[in-house]
N, C-alpha and C positions, 0 to 999 in steps of 0.2 A: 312201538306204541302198544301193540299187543300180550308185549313181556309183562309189561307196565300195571295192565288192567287186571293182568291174569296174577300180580303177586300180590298188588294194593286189595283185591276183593278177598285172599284168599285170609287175611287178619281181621275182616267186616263183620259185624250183626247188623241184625234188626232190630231195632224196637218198639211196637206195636201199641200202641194202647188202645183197646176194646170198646166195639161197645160205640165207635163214632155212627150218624148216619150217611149214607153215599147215595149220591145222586151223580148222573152226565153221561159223557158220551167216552166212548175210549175204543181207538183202532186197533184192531188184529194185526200183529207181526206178521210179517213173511213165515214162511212153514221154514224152522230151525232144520229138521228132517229131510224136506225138499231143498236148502239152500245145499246142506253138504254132499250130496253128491251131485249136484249141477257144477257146484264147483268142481270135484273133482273129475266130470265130465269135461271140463275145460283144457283138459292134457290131450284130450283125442284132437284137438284142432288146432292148427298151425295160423289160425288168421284170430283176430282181436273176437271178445266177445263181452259184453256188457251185462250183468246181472243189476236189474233194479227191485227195491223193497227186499233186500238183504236184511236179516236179524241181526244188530248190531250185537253180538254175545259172543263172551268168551268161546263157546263151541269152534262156530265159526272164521274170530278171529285166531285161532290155534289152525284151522284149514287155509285161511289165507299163507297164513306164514307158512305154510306147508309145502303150498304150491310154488312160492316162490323160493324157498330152500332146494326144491327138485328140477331149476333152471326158467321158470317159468313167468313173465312180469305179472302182480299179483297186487295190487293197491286199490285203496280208499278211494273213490272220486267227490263223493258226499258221504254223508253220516252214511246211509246204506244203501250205497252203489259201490259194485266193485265191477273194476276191468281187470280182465285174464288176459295175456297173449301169449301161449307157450308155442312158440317161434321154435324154440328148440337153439340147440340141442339139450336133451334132456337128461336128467341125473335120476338113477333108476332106485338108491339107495336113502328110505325115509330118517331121519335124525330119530336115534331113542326117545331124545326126550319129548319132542313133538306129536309122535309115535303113541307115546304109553299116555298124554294129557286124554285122548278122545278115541272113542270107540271108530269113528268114521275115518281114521286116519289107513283103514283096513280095506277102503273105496278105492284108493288110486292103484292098487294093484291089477284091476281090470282095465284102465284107462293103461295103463304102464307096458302091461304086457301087450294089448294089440298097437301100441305105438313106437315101443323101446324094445319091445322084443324080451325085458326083462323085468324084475323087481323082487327088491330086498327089502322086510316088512319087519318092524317088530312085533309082541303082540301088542293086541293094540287094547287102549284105556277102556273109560267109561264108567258109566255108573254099576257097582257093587250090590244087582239085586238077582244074581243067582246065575246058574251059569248060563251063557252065551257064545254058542257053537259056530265055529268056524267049517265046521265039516262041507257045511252046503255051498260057502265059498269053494274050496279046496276040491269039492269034486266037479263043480262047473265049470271053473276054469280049465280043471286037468281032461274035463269031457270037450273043453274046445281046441285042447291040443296044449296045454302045458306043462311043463314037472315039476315038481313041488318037492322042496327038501326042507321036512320041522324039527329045526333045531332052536337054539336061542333066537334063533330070525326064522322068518319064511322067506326062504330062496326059491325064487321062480324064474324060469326059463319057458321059452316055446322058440321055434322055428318059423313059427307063424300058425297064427290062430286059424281055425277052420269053423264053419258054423256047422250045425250037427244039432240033435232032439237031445234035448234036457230036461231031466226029471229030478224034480227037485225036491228032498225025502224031508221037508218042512216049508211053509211057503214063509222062509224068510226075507226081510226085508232088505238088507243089507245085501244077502245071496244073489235076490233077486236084482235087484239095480247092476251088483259088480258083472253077472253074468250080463245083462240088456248093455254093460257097457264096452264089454269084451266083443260081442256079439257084431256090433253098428258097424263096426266097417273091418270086419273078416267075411271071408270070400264062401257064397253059399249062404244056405237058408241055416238059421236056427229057431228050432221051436221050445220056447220051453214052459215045463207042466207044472202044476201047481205053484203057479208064481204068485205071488204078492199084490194085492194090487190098491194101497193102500194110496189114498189123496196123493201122499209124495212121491209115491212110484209111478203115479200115472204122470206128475207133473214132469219128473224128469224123463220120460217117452214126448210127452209134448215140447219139453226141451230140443231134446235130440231132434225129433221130428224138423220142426224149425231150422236145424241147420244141417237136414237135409236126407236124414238118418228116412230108412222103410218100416216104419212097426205098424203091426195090426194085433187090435183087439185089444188095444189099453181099458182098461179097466174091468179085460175079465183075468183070470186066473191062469190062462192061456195066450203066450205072447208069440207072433210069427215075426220074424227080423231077419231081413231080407240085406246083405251084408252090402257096403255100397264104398267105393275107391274110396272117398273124403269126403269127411264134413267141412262146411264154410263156417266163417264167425257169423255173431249177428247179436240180436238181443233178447233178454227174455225175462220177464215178471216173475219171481217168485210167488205163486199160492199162496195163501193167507193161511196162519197156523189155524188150524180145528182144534187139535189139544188146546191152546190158550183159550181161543173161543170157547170153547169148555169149561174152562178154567173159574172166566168172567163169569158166567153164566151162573155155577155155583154158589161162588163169591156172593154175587151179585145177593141171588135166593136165599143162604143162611144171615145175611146180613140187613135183609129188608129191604135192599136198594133198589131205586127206581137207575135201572143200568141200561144203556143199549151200546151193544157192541156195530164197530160200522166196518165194512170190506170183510164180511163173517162168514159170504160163501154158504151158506144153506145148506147148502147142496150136500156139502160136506160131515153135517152132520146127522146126515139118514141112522144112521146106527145107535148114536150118541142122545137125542132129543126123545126114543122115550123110554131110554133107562133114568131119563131124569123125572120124565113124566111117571118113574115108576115111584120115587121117591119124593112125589106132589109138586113137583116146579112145572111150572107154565112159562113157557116162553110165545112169543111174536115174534114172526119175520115178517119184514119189510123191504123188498126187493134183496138187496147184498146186507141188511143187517138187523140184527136180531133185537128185540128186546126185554129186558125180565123188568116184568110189572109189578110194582113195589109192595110193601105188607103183604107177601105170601106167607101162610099157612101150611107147613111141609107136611103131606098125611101119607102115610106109605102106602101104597096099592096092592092090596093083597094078591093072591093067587086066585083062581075060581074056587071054591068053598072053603073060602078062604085060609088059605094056607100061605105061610112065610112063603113070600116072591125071594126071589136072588139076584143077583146079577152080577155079570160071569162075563170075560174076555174073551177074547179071540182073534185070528187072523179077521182081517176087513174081509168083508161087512160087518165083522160082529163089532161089539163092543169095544174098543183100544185099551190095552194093558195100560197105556201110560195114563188111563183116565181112570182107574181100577181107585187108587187114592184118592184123586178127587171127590169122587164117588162117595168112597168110605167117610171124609171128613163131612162131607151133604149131610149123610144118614145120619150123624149124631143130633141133628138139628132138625129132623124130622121124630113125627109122630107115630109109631108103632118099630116092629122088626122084619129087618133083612138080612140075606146071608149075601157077602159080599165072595165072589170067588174067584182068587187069581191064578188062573190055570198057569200060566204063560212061564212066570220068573218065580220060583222058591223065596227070595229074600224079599220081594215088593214088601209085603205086609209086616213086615218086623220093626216098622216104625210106629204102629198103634200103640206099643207103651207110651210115648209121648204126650199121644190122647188120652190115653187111660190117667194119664197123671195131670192132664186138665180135667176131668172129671167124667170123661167120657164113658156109655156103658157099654164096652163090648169085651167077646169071647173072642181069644185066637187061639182057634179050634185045632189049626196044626198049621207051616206053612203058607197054605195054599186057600183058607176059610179063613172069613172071621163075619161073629155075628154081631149085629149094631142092632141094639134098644135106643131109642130117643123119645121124647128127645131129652137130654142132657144140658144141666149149665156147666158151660167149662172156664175156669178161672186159668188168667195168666200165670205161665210157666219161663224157667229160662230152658231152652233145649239145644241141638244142633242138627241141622239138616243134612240128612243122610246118603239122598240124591235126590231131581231134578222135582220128580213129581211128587216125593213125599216132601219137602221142601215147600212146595206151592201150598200142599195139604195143608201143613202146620201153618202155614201165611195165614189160609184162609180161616184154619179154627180161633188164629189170633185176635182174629178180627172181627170176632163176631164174639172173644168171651170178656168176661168180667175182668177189669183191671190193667196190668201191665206184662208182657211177652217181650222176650230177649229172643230172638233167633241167631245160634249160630251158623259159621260155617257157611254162608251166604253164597259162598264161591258156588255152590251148587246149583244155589237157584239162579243168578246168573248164567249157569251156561245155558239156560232154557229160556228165560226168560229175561226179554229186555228192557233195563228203565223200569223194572218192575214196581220200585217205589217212587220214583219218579210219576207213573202214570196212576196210580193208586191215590195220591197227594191229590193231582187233579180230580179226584171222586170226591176227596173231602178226609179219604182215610188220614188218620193219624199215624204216619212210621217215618221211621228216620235211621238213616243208615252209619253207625257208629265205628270208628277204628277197635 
């Protein structure tokens, strides 16, 4: 089924027409982010484990098949629930092509090695927005006792894992989780520094936690994991995505709409709520869900004597890269200038020509800058989406310009987002998904 989805989307556009009004309610997905390594946390446990409010998206369905390619039982129960039971015996060696669709397929190497004792990786996929270092994986594991040989695979080997202080020379995300998963049940404390601790890293500590795992200090930067014989099965909620929550929000603001997003976690968006507030959007929360209150006026907030404001990425708490575009497509539809700045990935912002050729006015100052004037009328374009978040981007300038918009390449924004036009329709949007 998941072969199925993954070739049928990969011939799909969008077609957009501009310019509708949207009004209603619409639910936050599970955390795409959080879903894939809880799954791949499911190889460290030999008894059944149940994930609910799973992302029904290509991402994920490329990790299902994954788990269950490496001996593992690995199925659909409802649209998004999935049960694991990797009973074992397990298979240590990932399939190329499974391997190269998704960047997280790079996760079960820390579940593999404290379980199987080995694993054979290729490099793994993803989206194409600059490069994305494996180094922080490779010396974590190898600091808990593994060998590593980079050839056209990564072969890995250990004798058994040992926990041990880790220092982790970027606090990445991915680094961070494979190492908290290596860690959970090797023998001995591990500490490790400058970790990650982004909504989905914490979620998947509250995972582990749950069936049985020792961690302290989830959600700071500093993790202690306290190694422990076995984890049991059991169940567990996926988090609600922030980025999509984010997404909406946007959406919601360049478009006029009276939106409320519901299961939106707040909480979540400490970092996020006022770089929007920087860019004139107002939102409302209401216990778990938020709302953008309709005819807003986008006025940019200056600096104190008034100087261009910016807004800029970072490891959590700051800002989220993956929100960096979002961002950028907001500002065309706001009043005054900002400097949008993506520290994080070199290629993020090489998809503002697209805007630029809806009418949009900005400067790509090098890489890593771009300046947005607004606001801008931007007329339909036909284009093709690049990856996940610049993909959302272009949705959203579609939707809010003059006329008629073709989106290619869709297969993109499905691995992020799910039913995207499916739940859009229910707002009132006008899009439809064409062969």
């Amino acid at each position: 089924m998941s072969t199925t989805i993954v070739r049928e989307a990969a011939v799909e556009s969008f077609v957009i027409e501009g310019g509708r009004p949207l009004a209603g309610r619409i639910r936050a997905a599970g955390n795409k982010n959080g879903a894939l390594p809880i799954l791949a946390a499911c190889l460290l446990v030999d008894e059944p484990v149940t994930l609910t409010n799973v992302p029904r998206i290509r991402d994920v369905e490329t990790m299902v098949e994954l788990l269950s390619s490496l001996g593992a039982e690995a199925e659909w129960k409802d649209r998004n629930e999935v049960r694991v039971h990797a009973a074992g015996p397990l298979g240590h060696e990932v399939d190329h092509d499974l391997g190269e669709r998704i960047r997280a397929s790079f996760l079960v190497t820390g579940p593999l090695l404290a379980r199987v004792g080995r694993a054979s990786v290729p490099p793994p996929g993803g989206d194409v927005i600059g490069r994305r270092r494996l180094d922080p994986h490779i010396h974590a594991l190898e600091r808990l006792g593994a060998t590593v040989e980079i050839g056209e695979r990564y072969e890995m080997r250990t004798p058994g894992l040992v926990g041990l202080p880790i220092f982790l020379d970027e606090a990445s995300v991915m680094a961070t989780e494979n190492a908290i998963m290596a860690a959970v049940i090797a023998p001995g404390e591990t500490t490790i520094m400058n970790a990650a601790c982004e909504p989905h890293v914490q979620d998947l500590c509250r995972f582990l936690v749950s069936l049985g795992a020792r961690i302290e200090g989830i959600g700071s930067n500093v993790l202690r994991i306290e190694g422990v014989d076995r984890l049991r099965g059991g169940e567990h909620r996926i988090a609600p995505e922030h980025i999509e929550v984010a997404s909406f929000i946007g959406l919601a603001a360049v478009t006029g709409a009276d939106v409320t997003i519901d299961e939106a976690a707040p909480e979540d968006l400490v970092s996020i709520l006022p770089a929007f507030e920087r860019l004139g959007v107002r939102v409302e929360s209401d216990g778990g869900s938020v709302r953008v209150p309709p005819g807003q006026e986008l006025v940019i907030e200056d600096d104190l004597g008034g100087q261009i404001p910016k807004i800029e990425d970072g490891p959590w708490p700051a800002f989220p890269a993956d929100l960096t575009s979002i961002a950028l497509a907001v500002a065309t539809q706001a009043h005054g200038t900002i400097l949008i700045f993506e520290k994080m990935f070199e290629n993020r912002l090489f998809f503002v020509d697209k805007l630029v050729s809806m009418g949009a006015r900005i400067i790509l100052c090098d890489p890593h800058r771009a300046i947005v004037n607004g606001p801008a009328k931007l007329y339909g374009q036909r284009m093709a989406s690049p990856d996940i978040r610049a993909g959302m981007a272009l949705l959203i300038a579609s939707l809010c310009a003059e006329g008629t918009s073709t989106i290619g390449n869709i297969s993109e924004i499905d691995r992020g987002y799910e039913r995207i036009d499916e739940r859009l329709r229910a707002l009132g949007a006008s899009i439809e998904r064409i062969a």
